[in-house]
N, CA, C and O of each residue as an XYZ file, in Angstrom:
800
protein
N     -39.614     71.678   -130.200
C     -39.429     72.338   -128.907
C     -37.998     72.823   -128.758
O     -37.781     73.745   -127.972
N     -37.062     72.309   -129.406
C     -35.494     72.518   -129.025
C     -35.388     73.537   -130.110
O     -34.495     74.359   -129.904
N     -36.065     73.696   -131.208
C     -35.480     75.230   -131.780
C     -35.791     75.775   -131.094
O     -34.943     76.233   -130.328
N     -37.568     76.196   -130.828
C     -38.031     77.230   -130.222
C     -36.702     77.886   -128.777
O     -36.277     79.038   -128.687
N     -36.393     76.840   -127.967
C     -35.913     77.457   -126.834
C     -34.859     77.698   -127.379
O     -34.686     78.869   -127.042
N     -33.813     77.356   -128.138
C     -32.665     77.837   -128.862
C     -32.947     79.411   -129.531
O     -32.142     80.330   -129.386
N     -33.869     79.501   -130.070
C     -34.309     81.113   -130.681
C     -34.155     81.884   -129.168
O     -33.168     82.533   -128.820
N     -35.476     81.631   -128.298
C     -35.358     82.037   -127.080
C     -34.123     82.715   -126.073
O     -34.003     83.775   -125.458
N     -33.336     81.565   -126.256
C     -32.035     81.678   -125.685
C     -30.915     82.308   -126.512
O     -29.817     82.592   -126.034
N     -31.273     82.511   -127.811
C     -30.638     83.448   -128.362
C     -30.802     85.140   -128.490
O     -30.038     86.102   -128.413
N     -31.983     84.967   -128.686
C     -32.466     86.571   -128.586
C     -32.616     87.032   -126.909
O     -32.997     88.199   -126.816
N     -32.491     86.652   -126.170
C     -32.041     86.783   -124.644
C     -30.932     86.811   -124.322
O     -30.587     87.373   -123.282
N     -29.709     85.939   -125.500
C     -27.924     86.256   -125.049
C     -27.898     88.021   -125.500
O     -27.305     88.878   -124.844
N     -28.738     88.294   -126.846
C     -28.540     89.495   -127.657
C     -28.963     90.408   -126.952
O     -28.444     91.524   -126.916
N     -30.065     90.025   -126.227
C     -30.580     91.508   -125.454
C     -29.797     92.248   -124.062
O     -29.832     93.381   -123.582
N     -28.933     90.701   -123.629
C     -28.533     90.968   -122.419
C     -27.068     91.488   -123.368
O     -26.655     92.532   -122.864
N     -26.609     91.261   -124.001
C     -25.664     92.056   -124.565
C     -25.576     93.209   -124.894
O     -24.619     93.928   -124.607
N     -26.898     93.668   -125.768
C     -27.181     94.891   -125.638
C     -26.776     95.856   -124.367
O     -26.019     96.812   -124.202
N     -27.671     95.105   -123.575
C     -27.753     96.032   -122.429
C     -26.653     95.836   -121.582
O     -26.567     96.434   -120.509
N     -25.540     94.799   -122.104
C     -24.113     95.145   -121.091
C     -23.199     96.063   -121.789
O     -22.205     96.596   -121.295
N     -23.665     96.197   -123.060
C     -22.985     97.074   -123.730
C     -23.592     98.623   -123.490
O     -22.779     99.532   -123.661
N     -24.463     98.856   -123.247
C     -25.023    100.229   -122.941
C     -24.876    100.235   -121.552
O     -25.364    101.270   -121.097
N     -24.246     99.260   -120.391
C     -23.983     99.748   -119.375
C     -22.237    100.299   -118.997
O     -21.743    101.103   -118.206
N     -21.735     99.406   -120.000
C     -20.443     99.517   -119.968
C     -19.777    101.453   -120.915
O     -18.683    102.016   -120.933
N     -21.275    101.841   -121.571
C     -20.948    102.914   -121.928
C     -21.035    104.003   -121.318
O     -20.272    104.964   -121.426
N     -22.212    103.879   -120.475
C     -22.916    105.027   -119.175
C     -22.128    104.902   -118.359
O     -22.244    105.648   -117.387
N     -21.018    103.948   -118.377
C     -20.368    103.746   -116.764
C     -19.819    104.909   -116.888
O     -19.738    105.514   -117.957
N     -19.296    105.409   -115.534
C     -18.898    106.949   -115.230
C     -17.724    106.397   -113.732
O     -17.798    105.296   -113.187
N     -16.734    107.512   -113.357
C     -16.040    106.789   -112.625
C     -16.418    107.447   -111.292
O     -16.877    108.590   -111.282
N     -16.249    106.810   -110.275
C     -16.812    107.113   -109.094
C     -18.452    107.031   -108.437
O     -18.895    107.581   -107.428
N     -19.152    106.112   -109.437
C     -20.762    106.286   -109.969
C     -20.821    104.643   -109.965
O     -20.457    103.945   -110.911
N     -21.444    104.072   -108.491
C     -21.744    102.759   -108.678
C     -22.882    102.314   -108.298
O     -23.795    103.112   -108.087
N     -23.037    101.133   -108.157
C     -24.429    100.324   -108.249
C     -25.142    100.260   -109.095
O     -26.191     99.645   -108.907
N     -24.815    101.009   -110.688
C     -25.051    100.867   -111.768
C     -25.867    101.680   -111.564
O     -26.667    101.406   -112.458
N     -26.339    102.619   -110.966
C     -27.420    103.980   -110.801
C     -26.466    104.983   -111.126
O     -26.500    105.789   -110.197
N     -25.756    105.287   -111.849
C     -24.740    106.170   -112.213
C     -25.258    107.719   -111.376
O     -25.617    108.754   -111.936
N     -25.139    107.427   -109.704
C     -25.444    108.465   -109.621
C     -24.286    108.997   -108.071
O     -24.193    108.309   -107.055
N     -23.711    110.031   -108.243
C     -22.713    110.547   -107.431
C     -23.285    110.580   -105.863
O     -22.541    110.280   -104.929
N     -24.172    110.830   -105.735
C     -24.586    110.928   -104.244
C     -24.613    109.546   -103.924
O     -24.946    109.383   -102.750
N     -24.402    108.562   -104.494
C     -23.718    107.339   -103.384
C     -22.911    107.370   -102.890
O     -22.935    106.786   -101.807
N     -21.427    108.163   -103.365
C     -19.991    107.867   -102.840
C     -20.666    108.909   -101.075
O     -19.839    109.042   -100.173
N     -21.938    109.424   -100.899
C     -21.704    110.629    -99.551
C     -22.914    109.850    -98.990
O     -23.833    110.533    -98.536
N     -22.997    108.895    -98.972
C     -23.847    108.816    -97.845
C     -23.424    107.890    -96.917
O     -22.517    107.075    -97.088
N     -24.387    108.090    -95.515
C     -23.896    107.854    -94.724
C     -23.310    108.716    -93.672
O     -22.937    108.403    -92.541
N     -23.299    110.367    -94.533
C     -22.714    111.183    -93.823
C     -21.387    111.773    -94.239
O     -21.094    112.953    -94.431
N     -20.507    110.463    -94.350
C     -19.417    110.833    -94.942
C     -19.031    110.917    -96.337
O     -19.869    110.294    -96.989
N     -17.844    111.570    -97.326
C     -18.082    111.595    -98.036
C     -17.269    110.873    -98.843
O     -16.452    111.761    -99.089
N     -16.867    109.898    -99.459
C     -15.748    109.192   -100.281
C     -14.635    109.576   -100.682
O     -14.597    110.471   -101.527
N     -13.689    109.119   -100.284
C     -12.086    109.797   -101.158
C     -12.798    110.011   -102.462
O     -13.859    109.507   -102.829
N     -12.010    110.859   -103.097
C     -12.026    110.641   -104.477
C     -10.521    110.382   -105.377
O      -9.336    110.546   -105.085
N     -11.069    110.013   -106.314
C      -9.397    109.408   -106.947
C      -8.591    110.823   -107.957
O      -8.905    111.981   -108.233
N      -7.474    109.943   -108.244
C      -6.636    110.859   -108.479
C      -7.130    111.469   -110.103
O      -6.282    112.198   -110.615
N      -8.297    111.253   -110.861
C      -8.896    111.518   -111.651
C      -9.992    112.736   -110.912
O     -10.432    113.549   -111.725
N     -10.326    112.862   -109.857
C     -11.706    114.010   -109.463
C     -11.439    115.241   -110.254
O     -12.517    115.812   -110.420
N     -10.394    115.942   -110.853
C     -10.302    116.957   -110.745
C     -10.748    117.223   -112.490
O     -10.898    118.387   -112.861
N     -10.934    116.104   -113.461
C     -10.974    116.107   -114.774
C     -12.138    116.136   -114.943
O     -12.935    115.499   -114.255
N     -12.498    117.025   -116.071
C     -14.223    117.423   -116.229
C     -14.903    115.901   -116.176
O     -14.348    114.803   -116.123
N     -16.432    116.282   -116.212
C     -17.359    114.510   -115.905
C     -16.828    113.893   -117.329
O     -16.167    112.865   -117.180
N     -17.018    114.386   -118.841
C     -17.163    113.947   -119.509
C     -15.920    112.965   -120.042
O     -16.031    112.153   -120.961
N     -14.709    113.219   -119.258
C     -13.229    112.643   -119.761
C     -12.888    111.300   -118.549
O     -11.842    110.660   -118.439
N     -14.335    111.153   -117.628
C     -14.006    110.434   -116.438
C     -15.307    108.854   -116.892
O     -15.951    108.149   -116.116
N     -15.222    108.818   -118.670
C     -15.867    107.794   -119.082
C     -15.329    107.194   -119.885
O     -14.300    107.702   -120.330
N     -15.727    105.978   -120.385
C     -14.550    104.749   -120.944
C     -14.983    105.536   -122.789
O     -16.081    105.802   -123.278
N     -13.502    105.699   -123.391
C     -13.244    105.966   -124.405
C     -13.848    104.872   -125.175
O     -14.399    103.905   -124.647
N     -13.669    105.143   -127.055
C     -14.146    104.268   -127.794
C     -13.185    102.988   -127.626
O     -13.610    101.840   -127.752
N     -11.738    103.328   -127.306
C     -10.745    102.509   -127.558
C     -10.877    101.313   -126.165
O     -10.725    100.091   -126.150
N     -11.274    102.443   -124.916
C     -11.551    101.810   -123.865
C     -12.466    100.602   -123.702
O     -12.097     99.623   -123.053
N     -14.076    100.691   -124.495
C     -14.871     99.845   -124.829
C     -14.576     98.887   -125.695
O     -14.984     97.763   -125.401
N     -13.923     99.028   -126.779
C     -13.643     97.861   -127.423
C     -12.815     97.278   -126.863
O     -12.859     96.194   -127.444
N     -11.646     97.158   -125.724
C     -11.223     96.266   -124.972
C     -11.505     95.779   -123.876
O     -10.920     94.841   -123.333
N     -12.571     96.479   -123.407
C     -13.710     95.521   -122.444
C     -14.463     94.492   -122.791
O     -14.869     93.495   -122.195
N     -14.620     95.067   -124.263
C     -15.687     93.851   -124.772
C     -14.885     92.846   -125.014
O     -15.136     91.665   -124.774
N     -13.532     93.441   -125.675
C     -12.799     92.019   -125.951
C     -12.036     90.532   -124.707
O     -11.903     89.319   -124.871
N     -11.681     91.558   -123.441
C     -11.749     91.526   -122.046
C     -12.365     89.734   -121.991
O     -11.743     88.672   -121.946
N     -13.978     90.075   -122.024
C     -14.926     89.465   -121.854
C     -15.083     88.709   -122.556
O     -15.490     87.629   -122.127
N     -14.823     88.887   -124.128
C     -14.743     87.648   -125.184
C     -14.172     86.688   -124.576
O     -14.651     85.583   -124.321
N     -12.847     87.202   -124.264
C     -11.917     85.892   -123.852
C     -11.877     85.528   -122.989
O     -11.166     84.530   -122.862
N     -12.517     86.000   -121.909
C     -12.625     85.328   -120.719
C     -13.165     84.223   -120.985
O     -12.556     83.201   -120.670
N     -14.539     84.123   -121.679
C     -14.978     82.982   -122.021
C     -14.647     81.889   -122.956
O     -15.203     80.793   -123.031
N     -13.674     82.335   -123.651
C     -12.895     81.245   -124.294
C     -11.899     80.754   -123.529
O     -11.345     79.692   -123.810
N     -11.514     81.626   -122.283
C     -10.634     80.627   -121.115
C     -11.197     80.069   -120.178
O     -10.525     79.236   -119.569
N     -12.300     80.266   -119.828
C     -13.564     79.155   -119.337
C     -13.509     77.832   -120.244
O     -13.493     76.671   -119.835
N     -13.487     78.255   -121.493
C     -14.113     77.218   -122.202
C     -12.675     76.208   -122.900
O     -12.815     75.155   -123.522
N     -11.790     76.661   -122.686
C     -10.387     75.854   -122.060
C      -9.922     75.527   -121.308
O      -8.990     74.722   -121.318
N     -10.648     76.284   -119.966
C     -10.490     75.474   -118.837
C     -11.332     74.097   -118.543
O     -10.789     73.169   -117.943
N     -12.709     74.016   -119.007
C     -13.316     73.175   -119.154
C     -12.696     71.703   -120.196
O     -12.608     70.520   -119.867
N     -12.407     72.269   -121.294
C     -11.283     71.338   -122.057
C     -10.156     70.385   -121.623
O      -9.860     69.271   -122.054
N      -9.618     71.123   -120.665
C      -8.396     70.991   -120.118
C      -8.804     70.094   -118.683
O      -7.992     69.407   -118.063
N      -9.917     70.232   -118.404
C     -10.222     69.895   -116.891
C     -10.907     68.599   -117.366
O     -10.810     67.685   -116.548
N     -11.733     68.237   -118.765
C     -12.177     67.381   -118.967
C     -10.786     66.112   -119.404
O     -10.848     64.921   -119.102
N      -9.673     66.746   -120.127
C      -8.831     66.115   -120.051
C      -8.127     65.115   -118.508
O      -7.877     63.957   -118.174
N      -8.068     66.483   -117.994
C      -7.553     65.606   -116.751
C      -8.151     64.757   -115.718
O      -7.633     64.143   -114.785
N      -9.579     64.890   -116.175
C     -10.466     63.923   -115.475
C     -10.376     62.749   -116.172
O     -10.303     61.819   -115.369
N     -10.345     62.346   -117.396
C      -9.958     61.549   -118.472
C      -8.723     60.878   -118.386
O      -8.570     59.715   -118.758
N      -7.707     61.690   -117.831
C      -6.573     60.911   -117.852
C      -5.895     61.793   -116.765
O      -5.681     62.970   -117.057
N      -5.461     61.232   -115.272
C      -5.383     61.750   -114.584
C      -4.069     61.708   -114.335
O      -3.618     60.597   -114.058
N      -2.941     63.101   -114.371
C      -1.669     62.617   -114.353
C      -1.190     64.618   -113.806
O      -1.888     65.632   -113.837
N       0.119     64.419   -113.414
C       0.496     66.156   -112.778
C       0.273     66.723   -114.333
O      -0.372     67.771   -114.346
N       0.593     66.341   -115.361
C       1.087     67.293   -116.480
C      -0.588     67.939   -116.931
O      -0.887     69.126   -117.060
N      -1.451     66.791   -117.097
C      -2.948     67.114   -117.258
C      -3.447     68.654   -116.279
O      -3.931     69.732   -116.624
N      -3.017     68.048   -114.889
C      -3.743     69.015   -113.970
C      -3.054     70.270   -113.915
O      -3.595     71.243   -113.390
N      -1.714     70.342   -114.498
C      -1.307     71.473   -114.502
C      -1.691     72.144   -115.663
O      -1.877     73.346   -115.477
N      -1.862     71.763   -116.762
C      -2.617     72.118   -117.952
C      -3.985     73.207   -117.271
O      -4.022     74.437   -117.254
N      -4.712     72.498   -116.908
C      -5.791     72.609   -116.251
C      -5.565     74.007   -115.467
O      -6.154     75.087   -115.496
N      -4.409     73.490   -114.729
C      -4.228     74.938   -113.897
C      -4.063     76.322   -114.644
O      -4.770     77.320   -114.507
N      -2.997     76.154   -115.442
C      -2.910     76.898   -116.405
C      -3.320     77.788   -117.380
O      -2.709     78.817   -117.667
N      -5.009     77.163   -118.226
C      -5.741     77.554   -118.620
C      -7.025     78.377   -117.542
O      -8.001     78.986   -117.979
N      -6.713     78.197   -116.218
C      -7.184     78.854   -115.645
C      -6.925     80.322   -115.243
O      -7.837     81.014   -114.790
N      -5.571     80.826   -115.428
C      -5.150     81.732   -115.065
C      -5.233     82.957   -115.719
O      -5.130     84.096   -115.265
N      -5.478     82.476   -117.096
C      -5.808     83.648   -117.814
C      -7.045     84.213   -117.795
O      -7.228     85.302   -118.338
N      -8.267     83.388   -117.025
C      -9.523     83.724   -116.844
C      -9.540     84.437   -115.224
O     -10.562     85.037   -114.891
N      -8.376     84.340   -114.251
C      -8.442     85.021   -113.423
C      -7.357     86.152   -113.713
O      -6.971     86.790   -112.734
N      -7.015     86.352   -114.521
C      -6.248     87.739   -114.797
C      -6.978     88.629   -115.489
O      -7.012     89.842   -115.279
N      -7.660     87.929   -116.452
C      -8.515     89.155   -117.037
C      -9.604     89.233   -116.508
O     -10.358     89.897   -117.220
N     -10.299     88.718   -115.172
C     -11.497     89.190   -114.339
C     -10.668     90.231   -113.414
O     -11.426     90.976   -112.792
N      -9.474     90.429   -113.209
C      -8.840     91.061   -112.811
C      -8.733     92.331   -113.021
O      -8.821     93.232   -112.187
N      -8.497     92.425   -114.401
C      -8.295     93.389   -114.973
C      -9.546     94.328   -115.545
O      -9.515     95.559   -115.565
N     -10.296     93.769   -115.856
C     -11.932     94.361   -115.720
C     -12.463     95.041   -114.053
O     -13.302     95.924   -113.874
N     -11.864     94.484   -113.264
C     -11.714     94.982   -112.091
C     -10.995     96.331   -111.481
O     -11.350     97.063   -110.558
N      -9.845     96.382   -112.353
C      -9.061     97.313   -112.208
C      -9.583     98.629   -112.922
O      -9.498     99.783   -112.504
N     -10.338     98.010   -114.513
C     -10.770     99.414   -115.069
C     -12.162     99.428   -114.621
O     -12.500    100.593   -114.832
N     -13.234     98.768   -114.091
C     -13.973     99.757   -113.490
C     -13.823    101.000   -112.444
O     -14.565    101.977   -112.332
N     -12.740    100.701   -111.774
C     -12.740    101.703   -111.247
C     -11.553    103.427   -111.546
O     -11.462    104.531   -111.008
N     -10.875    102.695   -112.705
C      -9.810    103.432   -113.275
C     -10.542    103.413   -114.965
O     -10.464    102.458   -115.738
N     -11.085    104.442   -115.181
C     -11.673    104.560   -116.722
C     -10.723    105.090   -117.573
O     -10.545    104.553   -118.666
N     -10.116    106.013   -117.258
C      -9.017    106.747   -117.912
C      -7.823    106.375   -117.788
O      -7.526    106.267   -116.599
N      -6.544    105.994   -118.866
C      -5.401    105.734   -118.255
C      -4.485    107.108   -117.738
O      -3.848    107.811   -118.523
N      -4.537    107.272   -116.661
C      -3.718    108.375   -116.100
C      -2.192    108.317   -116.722
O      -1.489    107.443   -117.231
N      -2.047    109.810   -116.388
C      -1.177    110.737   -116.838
C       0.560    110.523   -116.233
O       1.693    110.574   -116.712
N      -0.098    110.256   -114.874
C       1.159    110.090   -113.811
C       1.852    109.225   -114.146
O       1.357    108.310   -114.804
N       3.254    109.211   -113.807
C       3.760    108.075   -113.302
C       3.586    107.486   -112.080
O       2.989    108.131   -111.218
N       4.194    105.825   -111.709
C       4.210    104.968   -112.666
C       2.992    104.525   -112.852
O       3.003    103.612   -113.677
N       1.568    104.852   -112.309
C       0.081    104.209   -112.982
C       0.248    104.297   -114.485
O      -0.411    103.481   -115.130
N       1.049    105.184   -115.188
C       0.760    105.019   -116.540
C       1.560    103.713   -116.913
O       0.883    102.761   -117.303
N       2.556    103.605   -116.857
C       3.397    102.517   -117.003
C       2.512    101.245   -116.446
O       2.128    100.333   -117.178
N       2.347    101.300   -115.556
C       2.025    100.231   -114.505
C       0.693     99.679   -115.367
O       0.644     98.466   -115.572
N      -0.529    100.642   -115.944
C      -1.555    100.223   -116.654
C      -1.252    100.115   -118.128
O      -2.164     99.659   -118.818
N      -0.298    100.406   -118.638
C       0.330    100.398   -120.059
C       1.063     98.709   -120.064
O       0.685     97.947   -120.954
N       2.139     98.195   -119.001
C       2.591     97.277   -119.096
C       0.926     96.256   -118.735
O       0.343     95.438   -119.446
N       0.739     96.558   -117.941
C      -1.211     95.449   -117.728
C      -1.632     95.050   -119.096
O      -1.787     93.907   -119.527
N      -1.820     96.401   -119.821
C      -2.433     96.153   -120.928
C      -1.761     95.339   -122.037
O      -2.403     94.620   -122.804
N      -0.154     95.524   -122.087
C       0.263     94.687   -122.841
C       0.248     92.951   -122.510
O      -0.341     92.209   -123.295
N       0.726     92.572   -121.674
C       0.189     91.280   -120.993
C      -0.989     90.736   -121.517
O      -1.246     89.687   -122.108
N      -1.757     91.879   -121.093
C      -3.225     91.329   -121.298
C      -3.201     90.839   -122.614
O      -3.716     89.731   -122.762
N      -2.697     91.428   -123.679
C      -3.040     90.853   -125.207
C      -2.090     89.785   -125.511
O      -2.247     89.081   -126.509
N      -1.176     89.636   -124.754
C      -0.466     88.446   -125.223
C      -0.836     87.145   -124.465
O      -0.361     86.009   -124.474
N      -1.966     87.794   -123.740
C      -2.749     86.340   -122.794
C      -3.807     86.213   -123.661
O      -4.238     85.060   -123.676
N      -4.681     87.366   -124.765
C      -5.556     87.385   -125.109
C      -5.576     86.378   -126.400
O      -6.506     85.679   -126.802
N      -3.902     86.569   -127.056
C      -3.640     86.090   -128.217
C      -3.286     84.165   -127.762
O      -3.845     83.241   -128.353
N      -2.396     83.999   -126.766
C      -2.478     82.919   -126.616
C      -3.745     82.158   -125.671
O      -3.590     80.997   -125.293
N      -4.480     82.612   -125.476
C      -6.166     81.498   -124.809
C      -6.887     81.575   -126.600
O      -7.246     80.518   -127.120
N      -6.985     82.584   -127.181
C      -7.405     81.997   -128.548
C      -6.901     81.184   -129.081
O      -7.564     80.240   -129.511
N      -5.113     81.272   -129.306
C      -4.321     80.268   -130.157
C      -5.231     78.685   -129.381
O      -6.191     78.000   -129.733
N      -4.298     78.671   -128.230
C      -4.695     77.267   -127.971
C      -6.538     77.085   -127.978
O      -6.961     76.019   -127.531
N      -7.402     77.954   -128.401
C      -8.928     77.589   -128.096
C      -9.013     76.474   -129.642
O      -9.359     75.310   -129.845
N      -8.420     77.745   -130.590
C      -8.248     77.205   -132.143
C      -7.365     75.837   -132.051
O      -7.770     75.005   -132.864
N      -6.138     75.345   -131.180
C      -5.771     74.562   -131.375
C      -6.496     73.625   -130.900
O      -6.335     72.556   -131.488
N      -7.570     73.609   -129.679
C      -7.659     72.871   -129.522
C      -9.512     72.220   -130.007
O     -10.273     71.431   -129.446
N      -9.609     72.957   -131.159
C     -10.814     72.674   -131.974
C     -10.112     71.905   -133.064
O     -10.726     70.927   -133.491
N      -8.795     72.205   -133.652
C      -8.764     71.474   -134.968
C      -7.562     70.226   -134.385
O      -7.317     69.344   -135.208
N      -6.989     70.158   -133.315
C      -6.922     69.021   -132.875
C      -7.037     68.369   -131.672
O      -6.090     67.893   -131.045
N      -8.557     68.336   -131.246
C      -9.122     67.605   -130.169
C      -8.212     66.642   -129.499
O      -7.358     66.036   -130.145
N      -8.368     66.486   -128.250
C      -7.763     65.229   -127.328
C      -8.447     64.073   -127.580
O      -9.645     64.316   -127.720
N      -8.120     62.667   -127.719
C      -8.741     61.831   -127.997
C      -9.792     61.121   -126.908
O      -9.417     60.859   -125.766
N     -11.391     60.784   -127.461
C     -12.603     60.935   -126.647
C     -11.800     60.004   -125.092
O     -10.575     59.926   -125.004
N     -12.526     59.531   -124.258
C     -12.292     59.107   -122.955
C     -12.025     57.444   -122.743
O     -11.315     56.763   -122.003
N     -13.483     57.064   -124.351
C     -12.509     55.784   -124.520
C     -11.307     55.480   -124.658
O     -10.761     54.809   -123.783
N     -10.938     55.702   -125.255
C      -9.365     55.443   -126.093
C      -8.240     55.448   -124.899
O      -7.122     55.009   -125.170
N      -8.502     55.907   -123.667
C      -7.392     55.967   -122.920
C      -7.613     55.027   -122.082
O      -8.620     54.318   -122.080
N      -6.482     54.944   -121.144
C      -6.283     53.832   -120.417
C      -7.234     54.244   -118.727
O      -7.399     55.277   -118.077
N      -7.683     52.731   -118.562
C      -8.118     53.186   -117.137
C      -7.634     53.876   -116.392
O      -6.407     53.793   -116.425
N      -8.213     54.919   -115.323
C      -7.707     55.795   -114.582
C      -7.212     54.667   -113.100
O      -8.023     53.988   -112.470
N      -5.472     54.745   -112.781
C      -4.831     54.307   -112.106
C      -5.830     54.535   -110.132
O      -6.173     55.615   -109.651
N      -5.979     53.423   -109.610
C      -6.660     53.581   -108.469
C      -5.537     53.691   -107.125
O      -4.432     53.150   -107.162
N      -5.963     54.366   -106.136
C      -5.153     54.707   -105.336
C      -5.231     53.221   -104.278
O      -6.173     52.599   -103.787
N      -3.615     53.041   -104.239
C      -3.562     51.650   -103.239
C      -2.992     51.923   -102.216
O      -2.723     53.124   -102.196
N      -2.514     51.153   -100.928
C      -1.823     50.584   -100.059
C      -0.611     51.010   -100.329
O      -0.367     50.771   -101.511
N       0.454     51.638    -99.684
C       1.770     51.216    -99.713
C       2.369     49.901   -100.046
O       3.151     49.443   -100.878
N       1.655     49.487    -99.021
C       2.091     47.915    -98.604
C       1.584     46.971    -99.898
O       2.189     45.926   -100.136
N       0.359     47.420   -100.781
C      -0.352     46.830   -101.739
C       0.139     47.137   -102.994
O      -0.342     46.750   -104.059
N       1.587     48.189   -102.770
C       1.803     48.820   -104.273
C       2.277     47.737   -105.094
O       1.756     47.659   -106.207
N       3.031     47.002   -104.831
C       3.399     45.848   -105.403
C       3.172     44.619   -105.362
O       2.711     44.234   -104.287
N       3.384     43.563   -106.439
C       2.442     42.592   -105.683
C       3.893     41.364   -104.998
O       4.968     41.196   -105.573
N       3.568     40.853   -104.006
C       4.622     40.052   -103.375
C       5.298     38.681   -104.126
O       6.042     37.950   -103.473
N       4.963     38.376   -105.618
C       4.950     36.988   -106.229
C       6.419     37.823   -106.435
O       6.579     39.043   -106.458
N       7.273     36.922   -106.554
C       8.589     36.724   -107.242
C       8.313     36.809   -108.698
O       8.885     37.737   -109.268
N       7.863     36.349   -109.130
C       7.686     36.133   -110.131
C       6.786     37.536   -111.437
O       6.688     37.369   -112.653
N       6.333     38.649   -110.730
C       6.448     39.743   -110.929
C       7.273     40.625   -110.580
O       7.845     40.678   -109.491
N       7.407     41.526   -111.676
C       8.041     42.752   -112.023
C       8.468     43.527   -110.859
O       7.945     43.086   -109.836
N       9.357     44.687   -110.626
C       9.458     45.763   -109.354
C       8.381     46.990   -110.086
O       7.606     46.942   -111.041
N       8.677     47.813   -109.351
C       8.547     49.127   -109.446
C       8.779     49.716   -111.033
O       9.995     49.818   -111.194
N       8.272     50.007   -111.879
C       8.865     50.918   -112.909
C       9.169     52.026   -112.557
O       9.101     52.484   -111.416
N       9.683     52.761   -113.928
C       9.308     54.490   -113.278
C       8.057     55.383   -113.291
O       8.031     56.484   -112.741
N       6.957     54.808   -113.994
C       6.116     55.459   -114.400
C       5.147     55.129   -112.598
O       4.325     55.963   -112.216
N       5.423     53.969   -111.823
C       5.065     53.542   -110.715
C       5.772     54.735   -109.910
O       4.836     55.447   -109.546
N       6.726     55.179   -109.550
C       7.933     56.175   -108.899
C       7.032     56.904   -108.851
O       6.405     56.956   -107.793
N       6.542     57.923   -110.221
C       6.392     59.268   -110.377
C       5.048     59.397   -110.043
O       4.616     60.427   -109.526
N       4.276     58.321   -110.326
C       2.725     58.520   -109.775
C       2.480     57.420   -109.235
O       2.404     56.456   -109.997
N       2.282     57.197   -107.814
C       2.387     56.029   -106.846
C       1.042     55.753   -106.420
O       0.803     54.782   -105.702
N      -0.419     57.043   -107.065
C      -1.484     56.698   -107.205
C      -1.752     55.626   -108.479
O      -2.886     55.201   -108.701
C-alpha cells in the first residue's frame, strides 16, 4: 500500500509541476486570475492603471527564457528554506536557548524574501529600462542569489552534519519563580552565568 500511494503522490507532484510550469509561461503582464485575459483589469466600469510597461508590444510583456528559469529556481529554494526552517525550528524545540531561536529566525527569512520576490515579478515580467527600477530590480536579483547560494550551502551542511537526535541533549530548562530561582540551603551554589543569561 505505501508504494502504491508514493507512485501516486509522485506522478501528481509531476503533473502539478507540469502545469505550474505552463502557467508560469502563459503568464502575461497585466492578465490575472490565471484566465490570461485583459478584460479583467476594466471591469466594473472602470478601467485599470496600466504600468509603465503598457506601451511594449503583448509579446515582450512575457517572462523570458532567462526569466523562467529563475522562477523555477525562486521556488526550488524556497523550499529548501522551509525545509531549514523546519531543521532549525526542530533544533530549537530540542534545545531551547536565544542562539537556537534566532537560528530559526534566520532561516526563515530567506523564505520570506524570495516569496517576495516572486511577488514582485508577477507583476513586473520584464526588467525595465528606466532608472532606478532597473537598478533597484538588478540589485533584488543579485541578493536574491546570494540568499539562493547560502539556504543551499547550509541545506547541504546541514545533511552531512546533522544536529545531534533530541536524546543526547540535556533536559529542556523549566520556567520557575523568581523567588524559586535558587534554592535557599547554604549549602548550595549562587547563580552561575549560564543562570543570568537564561533565567528560564
Amino acid at each position: 500500500m505505501g508504494a502504491e500511494s508514493n507512485l501516486l503522490f509522485t506522478v501528481g507532484s509531476v503533473l502539478y509541476l507540469i502545469a505550474s510550469s505552463l502557467s508560469v509561461i502563459m503568464w502575461k503582464d497585466e492578465q490575472f486570475g490565471l484566465a490570461y485575459l485583459a478584460a479583467l483589469n476594466h471591469l466594473g466600469g472602470q478601467a485599470r492603471g496600466t504600468s509603465f510597461m503598457s506601451n511594449t508590444p503583448p509579446e515582450s510583456r512575457t517572462f523570458s527564457v532567462r526569466g523562467i528559469v529563475f522562477i523555477h529556481l525562486y521556488c526550488i529554494v524556497s523550499v529548501v528554506a522551509v525545509m531549514n526552517f523546519c531543521l532549525a525550528l526542530n533544533h530549537f524545540m530540542a534545545l531551547p536557548a536565544v542562539d537556537t531561536l534566532a537560528r530559526a529566525g534566520n532561516e526563515f527569512l530567506p523564505f520570506l524574501w524570495l516569496h517576495i520576490v516572486l511577488l514582485i515579478h508577477s507583476a513586473v515580467v520584464k526588467t525595465p529600462k528606466a532608472q532606478p527600477f532597473h537598478a533597484v530590480l538588478m540589485a533584488m536579483r543579485c541578493v536574491t542569489v546570494v540568499i539562493m547560494i547560502m539556504a543551499v550551502a547550509t541545506f547541504i551542511a546541514g545533511l552531512m552534519h546533522p544536529p545531534p537526535p533530541p536524546e543526547t541533549f540535556p533536559p529542556p530548562p523549566r520556567l520557575r519563580a523568581p523567588w524559586n530561582r535558587w534554592s535557599t540551603n547554604s549549602d548550595s551554589p549562587g547563580p552561575d552565568f549560564h543562570d543570568l543569561l537564561y533565567p528560564w
